[in-house]
C-alpha positions as CSV (number, residue, x, y, z in Angstrom):
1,X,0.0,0.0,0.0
2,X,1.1,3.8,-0.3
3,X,-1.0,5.7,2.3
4,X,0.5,8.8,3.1
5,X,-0.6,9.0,6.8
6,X,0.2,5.5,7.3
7,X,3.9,5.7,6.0
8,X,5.1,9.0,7.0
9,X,3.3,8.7,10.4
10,X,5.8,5.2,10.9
11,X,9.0,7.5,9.4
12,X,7.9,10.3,12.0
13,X,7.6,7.7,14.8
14,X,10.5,5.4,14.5
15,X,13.8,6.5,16.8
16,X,16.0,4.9,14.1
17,X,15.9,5.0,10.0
18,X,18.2,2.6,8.5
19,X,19.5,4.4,5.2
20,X,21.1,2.5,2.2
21,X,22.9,3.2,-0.5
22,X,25.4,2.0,-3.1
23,X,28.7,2.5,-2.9
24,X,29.9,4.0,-6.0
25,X,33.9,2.8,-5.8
26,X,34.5,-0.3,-6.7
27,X,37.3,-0.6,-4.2
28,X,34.9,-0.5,-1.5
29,X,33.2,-3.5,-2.0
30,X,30.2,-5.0,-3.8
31,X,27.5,-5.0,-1.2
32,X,25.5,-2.3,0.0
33,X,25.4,0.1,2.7
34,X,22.9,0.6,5.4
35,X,23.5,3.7,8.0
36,X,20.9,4.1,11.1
37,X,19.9,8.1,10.9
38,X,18.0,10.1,12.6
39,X,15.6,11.7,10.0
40,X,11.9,13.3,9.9
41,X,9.0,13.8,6.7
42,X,8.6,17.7,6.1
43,X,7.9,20.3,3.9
44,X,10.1,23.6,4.2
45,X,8.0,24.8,1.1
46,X,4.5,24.3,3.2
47,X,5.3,24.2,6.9
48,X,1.7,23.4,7.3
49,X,1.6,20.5,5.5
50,X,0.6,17.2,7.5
51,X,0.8,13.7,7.1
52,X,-1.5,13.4,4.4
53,X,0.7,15.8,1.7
54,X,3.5,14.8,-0.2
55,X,6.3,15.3,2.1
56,X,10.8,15.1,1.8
57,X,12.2,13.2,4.2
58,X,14.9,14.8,6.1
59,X,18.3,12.8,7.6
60,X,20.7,14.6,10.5
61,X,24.5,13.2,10.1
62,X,28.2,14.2,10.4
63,X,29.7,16.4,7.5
64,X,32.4,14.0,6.5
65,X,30.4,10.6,6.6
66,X,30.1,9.0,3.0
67,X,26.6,9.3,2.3
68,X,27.2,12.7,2.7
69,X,30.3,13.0,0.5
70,X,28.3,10.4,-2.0
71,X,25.0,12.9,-2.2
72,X,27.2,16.2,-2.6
73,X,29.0,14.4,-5.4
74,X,26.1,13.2,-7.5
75,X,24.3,16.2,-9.6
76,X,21.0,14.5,-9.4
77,X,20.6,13.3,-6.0
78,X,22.1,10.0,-4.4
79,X,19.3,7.2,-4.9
80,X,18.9,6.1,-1.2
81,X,16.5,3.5,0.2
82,X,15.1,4.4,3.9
83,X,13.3,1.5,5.4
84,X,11.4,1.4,9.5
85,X,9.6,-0.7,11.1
86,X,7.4,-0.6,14.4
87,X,7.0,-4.2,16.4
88,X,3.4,-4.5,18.0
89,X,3.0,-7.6,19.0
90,X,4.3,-11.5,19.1
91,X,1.6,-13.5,17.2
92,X,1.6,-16.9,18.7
93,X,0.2,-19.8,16.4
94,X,-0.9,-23.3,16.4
95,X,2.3,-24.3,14.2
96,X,5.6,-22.5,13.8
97,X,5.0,-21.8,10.0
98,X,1.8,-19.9,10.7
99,X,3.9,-17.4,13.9
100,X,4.3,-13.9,12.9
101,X,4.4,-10.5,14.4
102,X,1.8,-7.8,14.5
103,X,4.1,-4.9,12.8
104,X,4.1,-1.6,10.8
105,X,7.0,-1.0,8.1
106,X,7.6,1.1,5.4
107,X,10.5,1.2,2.8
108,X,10.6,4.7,0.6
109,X,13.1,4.9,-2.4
110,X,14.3,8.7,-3.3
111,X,17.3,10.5,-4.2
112,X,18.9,12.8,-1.4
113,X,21.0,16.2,-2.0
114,X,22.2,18.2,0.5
115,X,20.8,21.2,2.3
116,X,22.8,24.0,1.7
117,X,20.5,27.6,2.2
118,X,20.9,28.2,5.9
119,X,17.3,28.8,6.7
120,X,16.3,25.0,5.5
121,X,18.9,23.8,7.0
122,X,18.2,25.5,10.7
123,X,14.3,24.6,9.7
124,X,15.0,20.8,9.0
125,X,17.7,20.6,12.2
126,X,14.8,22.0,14.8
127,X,12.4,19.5,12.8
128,X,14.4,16.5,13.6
129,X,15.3,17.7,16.9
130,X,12.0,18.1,18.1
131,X,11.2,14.6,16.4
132,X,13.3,13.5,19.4
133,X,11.2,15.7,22.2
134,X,8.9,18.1,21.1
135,X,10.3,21.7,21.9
136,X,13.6,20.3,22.7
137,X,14.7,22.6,19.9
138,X,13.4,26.0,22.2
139,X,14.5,24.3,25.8
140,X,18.1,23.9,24.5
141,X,20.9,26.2,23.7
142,X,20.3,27.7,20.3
143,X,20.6,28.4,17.7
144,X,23.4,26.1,16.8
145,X,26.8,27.7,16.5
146,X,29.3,28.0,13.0
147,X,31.3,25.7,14.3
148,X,28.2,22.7,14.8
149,X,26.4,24.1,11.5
150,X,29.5,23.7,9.6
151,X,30.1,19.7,11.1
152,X,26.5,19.0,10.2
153,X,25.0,17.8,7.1
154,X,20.8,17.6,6.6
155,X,19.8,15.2,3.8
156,X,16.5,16.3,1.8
157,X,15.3,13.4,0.2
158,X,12.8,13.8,-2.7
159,X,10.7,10.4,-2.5
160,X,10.1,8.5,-5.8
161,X,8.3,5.7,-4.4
162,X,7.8,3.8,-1.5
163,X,5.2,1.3,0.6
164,X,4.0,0.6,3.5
165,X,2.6,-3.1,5.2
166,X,0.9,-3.0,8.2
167,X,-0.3,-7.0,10.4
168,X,-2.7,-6.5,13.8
169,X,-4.9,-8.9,14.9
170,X,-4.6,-12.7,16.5
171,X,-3.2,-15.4,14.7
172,X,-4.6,-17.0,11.7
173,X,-3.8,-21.0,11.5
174,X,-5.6,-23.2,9.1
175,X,-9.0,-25.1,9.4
176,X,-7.1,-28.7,9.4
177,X,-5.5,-28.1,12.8
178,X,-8.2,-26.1,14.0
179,X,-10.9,-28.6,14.0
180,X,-7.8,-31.5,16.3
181,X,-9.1,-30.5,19.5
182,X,-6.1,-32.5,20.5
183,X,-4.0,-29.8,19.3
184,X,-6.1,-26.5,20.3
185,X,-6.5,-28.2,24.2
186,X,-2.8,-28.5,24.5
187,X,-1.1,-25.6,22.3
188,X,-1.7,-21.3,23.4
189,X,-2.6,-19.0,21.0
190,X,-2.7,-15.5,20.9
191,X,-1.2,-12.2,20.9
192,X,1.7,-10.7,23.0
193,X,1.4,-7.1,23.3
194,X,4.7,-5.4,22.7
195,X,5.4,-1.9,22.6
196,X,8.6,1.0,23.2
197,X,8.3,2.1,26.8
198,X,10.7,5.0,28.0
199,X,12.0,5.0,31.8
200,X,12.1,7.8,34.0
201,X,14.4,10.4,32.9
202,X,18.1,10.5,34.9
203,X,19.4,13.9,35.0
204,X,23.3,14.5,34.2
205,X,26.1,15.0,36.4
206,X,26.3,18.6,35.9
207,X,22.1,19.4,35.5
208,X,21.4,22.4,37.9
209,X,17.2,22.3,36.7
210,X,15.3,21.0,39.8
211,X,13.1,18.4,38.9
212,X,12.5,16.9,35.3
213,X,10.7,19.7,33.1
214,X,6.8,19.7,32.4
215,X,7.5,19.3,28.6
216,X,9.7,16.2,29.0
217,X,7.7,14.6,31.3
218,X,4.5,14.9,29.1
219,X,5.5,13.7,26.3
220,X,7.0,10.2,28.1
221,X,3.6,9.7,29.5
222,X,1.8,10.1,26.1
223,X,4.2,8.5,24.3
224,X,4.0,5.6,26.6
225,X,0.1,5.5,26.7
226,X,0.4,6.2,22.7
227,X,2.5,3.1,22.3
228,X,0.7,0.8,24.6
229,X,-3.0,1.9,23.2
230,X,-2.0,1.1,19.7
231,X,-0.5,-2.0,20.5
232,X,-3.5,-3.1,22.8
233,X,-5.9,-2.4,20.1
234,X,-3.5,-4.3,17.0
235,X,-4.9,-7.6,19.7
236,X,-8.4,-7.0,20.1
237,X,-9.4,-9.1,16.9
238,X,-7.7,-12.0,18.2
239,X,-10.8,-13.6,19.6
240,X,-12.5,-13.3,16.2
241,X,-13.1,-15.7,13.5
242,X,-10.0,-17.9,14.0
243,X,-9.5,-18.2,10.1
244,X,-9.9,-15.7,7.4
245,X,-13.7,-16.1,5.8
């Protein structure tokens, strides 16, 4: 599938996007490359765009790292793959062939170029920093100095193509071993909610700030409940039909 919402919504949400790429030296080997970034959908040209528009997806890394030399080498844009996925649940089956997970993953394909006007490139850096805590960007010390806008490097990725797969519900194993009760009576079945959970935050050695700030503390608690909802409700058909119709 290609739903917008669906696919940027599991970009925006994931912690970790694993980036690949082909090396374009033969020296360095035949096989591809995968890189976990830190990137976020977005629009500089509409702001206001949501998750519905066509968005770029923007990647955070170090000046010097390859993909970056690769992207500011290639005069149409470095064809990169970006791929995430979001575990939900352990789907527990009669047999081992019919085990799965409840999960949502995307892969998009695009070509990436690097952000050189200043006021993208301080746009797409609060972006992805608040994609870590929203409003990090304002309850930190900014805006980022020459010395850590000149180390950095923000990826725009114009997306070609991608898609999206999403599996919730109980398990689904086949009419022959659901109708041997000797099977069903001895064997559990079901689901195994499993979702991110983030601790209680541990201030630094050298943190002066008196308890842990209301912004930081709000979003662990929704993004705790947010993670445990969804994964709750990917179970809640798994007391229906046990088979497909």
């Amino acid at each position: 599938m290609y739903d917008l919402n669906t696919i940027h919504s599991i970009i925006n949400s994931s912690p970790v996007l694993h980036v690949s790429f082909n090396p374009t030296d033969p020296a360095q080997g035949p096989f591809p490359t995968i890189l976990p970034m830190i990137g976020q959908m977005g629009s500089f040209a509409y702001p206001s765009a949501d998750l519905d528009d066509t968005l770029d997806c923007y990647l955070h890394g170090y000046v010097t790292s390859r993909v970056m030399k690769l992207a500011r080498e290639s005069s149409e844009g470095l064809p990169i793959c970006i791929a995430a996925t979001k575990c939900d649940g352990l789907v527990l089956s009669l047999t081992p062939f019919s085990h799965s997970y409840n999960y949502r993953s995307t892969v998009l394909f695009g070509y990436a170029t690097p952000v050189d006007d200043i006021e993208e490139k301080l746009w797409a850096m609060e972006l992805i920093t608040n994609s870590v805590v929203p409003g990090r960007w304002e309850n930190s010390r900014t805006p980022p100095d020459g010395a850590e806008l000149s180390s950095t490097t923000i990826l725009k990725v114009k997306i070609a193509s991608g898609s999206g797969k999403v599996r919730d519900g109980g398990p689904h194993d086949e009419k022959k071993d659901l109708e041997r009760s000797e099977v069903t009576k001895e064997i559990w079945t079901g689901v195994v909610p499993m979702w991110e959970v983030m601790g209680e935050p541990v201030a630094s050695g050298y943190n002066h700030v008196g308890g842990v700030p209301q912004y930081l503390r709000s979003f662990k608690d929704k993004t705790n409940n947010t993670n445990e909802s969804y994964a709750e409700k990917a179970t809640r058909d798994a007391e229906l039909a046990p088979f497909p119709a």
